[in-house]
C-alpha positions in Angstrom: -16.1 6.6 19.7 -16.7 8.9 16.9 -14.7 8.1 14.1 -13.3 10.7 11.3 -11.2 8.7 9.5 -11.5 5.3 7.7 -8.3 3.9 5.9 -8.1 0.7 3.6 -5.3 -1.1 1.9 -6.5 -1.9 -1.4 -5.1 -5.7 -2.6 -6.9 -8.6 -0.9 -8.6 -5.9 1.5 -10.5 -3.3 -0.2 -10.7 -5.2 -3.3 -11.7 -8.4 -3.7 -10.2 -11.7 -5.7 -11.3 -10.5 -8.9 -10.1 -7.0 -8.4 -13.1 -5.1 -8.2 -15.0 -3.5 -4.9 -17.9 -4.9 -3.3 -21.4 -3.1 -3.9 -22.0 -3.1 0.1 -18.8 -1.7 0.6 -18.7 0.7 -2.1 -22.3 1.5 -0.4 -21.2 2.3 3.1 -18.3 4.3 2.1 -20.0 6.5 0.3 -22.3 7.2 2.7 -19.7 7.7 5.4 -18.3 10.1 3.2 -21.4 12.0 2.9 -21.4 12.5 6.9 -18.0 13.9 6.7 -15.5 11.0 7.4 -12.7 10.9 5.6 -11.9 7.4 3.4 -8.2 7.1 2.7 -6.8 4.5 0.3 -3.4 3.4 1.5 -1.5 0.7 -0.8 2.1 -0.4 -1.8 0.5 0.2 -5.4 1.6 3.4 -7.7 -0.6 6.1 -8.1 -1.8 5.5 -11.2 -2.8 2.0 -10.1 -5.5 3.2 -7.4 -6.7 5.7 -9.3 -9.7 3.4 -10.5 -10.5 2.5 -6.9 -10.5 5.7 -6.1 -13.3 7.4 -8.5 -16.0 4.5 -7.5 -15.2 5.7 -4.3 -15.7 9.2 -5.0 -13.1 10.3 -2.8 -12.5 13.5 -5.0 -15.9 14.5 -4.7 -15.8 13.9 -0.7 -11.6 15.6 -0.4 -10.5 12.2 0.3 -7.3 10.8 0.1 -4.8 8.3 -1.1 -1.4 7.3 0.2 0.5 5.1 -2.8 3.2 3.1 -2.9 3.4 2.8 0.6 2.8 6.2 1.4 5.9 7.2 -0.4 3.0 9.3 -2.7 0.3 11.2 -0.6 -2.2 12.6 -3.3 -5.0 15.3 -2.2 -8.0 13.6 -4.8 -10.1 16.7 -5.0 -7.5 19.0 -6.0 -5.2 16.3 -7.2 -2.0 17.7 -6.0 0.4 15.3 -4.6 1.1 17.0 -0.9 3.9 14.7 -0.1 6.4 12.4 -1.8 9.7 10.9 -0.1 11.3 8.9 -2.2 14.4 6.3 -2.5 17.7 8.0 -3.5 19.5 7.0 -7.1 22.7 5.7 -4.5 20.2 4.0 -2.0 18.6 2.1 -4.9 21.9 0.9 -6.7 22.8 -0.6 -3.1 19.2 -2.3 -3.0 19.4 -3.2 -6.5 22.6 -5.0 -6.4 21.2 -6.7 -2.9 18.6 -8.4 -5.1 20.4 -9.4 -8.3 23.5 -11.1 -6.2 20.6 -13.2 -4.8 18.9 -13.9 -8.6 15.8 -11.6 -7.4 14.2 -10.1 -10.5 13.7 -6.3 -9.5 11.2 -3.8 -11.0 10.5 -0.1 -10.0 8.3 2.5 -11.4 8.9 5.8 -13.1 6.3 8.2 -14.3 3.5 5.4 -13.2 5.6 3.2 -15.9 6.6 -0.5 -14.9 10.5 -0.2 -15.4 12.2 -3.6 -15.4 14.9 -5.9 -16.5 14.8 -9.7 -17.1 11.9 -12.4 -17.0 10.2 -14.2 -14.3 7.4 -15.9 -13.7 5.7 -13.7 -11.6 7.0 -10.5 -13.5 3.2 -9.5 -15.2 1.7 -9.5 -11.5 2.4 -6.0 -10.5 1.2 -4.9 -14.6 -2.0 -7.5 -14.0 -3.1 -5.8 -10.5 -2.7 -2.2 -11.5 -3.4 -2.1 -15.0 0.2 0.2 -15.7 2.1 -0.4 -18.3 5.8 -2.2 -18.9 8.6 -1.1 -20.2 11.8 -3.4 -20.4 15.5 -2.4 -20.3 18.7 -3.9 -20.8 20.6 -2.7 -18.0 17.9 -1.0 -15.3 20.7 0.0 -12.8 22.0 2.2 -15.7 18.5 3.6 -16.9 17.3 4.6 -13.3 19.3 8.3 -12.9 17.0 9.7 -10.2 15.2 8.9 -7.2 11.9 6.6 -7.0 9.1 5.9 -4.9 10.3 2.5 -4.1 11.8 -0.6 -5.7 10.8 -4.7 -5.4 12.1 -7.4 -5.7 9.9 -10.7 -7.0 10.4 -14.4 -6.8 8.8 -17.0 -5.2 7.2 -17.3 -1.8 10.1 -19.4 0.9 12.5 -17.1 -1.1 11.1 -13.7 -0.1 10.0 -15.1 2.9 13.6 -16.0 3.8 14.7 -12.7 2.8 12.0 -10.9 4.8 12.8 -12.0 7.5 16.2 -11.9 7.6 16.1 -8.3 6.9 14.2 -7.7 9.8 12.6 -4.3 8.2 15.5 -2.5 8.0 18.0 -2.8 4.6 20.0 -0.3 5.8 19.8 3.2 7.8 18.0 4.7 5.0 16.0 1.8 3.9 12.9 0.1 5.1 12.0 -3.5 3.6 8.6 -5.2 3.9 6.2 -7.6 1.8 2.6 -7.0 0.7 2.0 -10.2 -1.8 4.1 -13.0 -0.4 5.8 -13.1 -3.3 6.7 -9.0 -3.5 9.7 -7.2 -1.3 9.6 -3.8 -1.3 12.2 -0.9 -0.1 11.0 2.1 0.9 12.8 5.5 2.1 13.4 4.9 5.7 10.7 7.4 7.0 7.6 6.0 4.3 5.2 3.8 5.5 1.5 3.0 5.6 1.9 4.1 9.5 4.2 7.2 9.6 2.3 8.8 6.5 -1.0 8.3 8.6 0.2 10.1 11.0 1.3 12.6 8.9 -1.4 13.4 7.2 -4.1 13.3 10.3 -1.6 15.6 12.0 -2.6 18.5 8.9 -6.3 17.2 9.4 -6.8 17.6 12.7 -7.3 13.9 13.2 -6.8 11.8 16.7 -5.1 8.3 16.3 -8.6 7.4 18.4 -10.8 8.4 15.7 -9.1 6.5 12.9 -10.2 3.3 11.8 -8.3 1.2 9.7 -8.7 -2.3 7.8 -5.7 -4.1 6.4 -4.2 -7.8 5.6 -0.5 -8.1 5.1 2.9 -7.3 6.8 3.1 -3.7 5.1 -0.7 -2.6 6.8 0.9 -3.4 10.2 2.1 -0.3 12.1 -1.5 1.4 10.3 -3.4 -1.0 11.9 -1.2 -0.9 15.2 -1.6 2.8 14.6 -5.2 3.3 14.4 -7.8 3.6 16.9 -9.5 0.7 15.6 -7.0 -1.9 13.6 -8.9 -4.2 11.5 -7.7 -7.4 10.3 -9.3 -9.2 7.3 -10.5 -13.0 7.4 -7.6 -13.4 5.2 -5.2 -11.5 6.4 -1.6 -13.5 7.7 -1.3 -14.6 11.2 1.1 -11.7 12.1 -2.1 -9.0 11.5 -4.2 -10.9 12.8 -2.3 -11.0 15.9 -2.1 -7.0 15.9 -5.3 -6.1 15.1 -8.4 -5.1 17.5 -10.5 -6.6 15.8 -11.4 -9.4 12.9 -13.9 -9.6 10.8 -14.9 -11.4 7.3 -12.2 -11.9 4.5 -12.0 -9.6 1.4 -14.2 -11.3 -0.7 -17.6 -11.2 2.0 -18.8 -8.0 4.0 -15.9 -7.8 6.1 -15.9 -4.3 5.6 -19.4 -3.1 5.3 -20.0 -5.4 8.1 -17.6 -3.2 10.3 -18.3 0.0 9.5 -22.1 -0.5 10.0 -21.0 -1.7 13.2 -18.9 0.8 14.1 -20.1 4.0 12.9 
């Protein structure tokens, strides 16, 4: 199979424990690149949080692409237009918000790649520590949000999101999808944004057959991409539920699990 396309969540898959990229996988990318297939970033972090990832990979030099919070953001990185956005509606996040606070669920959401929340908790400086954006607190942040936004989470710990996951079952309501990325992170999207449908998407204005995609991922929110692409890729880390979807496993995020398959592959 030729492929065209390779797509990589970023957190625990891309990047490694310390938050940087691997010089053999930074290697083979690059190189991919250079015989024309497209490398696609695909995360539940903002824009502004991949950004970084994005320039060691040159993906604006090559017309690559990233799909951000989710793929509620789809940002062309050689132009740097954003092509797509679908976004959570003011209403829609008022019902989600109030969801989470009746349960004691601190909540946070992002406006103009800003940090926006309300509160303490111990895991509140996560989010700020992965993608380097900054925070801004408010007193009342059902009152400051007045417009739509790529997607709200709620954080607390791990049996307690769990829990909540899984009752949910994906679906908030009928124009809200739910899922985790960090065990300890819930997110809700619009009902039509996810790593999977915006894939789609997107290799529908390339060109692009679901065959000659190849995709690498670890957590419940890279699931339909991986089920998606040609070639679903689960990392050595990645939770039992990927691992069970994918076509193939190889080495976790902090080895050559993803040099080692592209080599292999391409």
């Amino acid at each position: 199979m030729q492929y065209k396309m390779i797509v990589l969540d970023m957190d625990d898959t891309l990047l490694t424990s310390d938050n940087t990229i691997l010089d053999s996988t930074k290697e083979v990318l690059i190189e991919a690149q250079k015989k024309g297939i497209k490398v696609v970033l695909a995360s539940g972090r903002p824009t502004g949080g991949m950004l970084d990832a994005a320039k060691t990979l040159k993906l604006a030099e090559y017309g690559s692409y990233i799909l951000s919070y989710n793929g509620a953001e789809v940002t062309d990185m050689q132009t740097g237009e954003r092509i797509a956005e679908t976004y959570v509606s003011k209403a829609s996040f008022d019902e989600v918000y109030d969801y989470l606070k009746a349960r004691d669920v601190f909540v946070l959401t992002y406006i103009d790649n800003t940090i926006v929340y309300e509160g303490t908790h111990e895991y509140m400086n996560v989010e700020h520590e992965l993608t380097g954006l900054p925070m801004q607190p408010v007193d009342d942040l059902k009152a400051f949000v007045q417009n739509n936004v790529p997607k709200l989470m709620g954080v607390d710990d791990i049996d307690k999101i769990s829990a909540m996951n899984e009752t949910i079952g994906g679906k908030f309501n009928d124009d809200i999808h739910a899922t985790t990325s960090k065990p300890f992170f819930l997110e809700f999207m619009n009902k039509n944004v996810s790593k999977g449908k915006v894939l789609k998407q997107l290799i529908d204005k390339l060109g692009i057959q679901p065959s000659e995609v190849m995709a690498f991922g670890d957590s419940n929110n890279d699931k339909d991409m991986l089920e998606f692409a040609g070639l679903g890729v689960a990392m050595g880390n990645a939770n039992d539920n990927i691992k069970a979807i994918a076509d193939v496993i190889t080495d976790d995020h902090n080895q050559d699990g993803i040099a080692r398959i592209v080599k292999q592959y391409l």
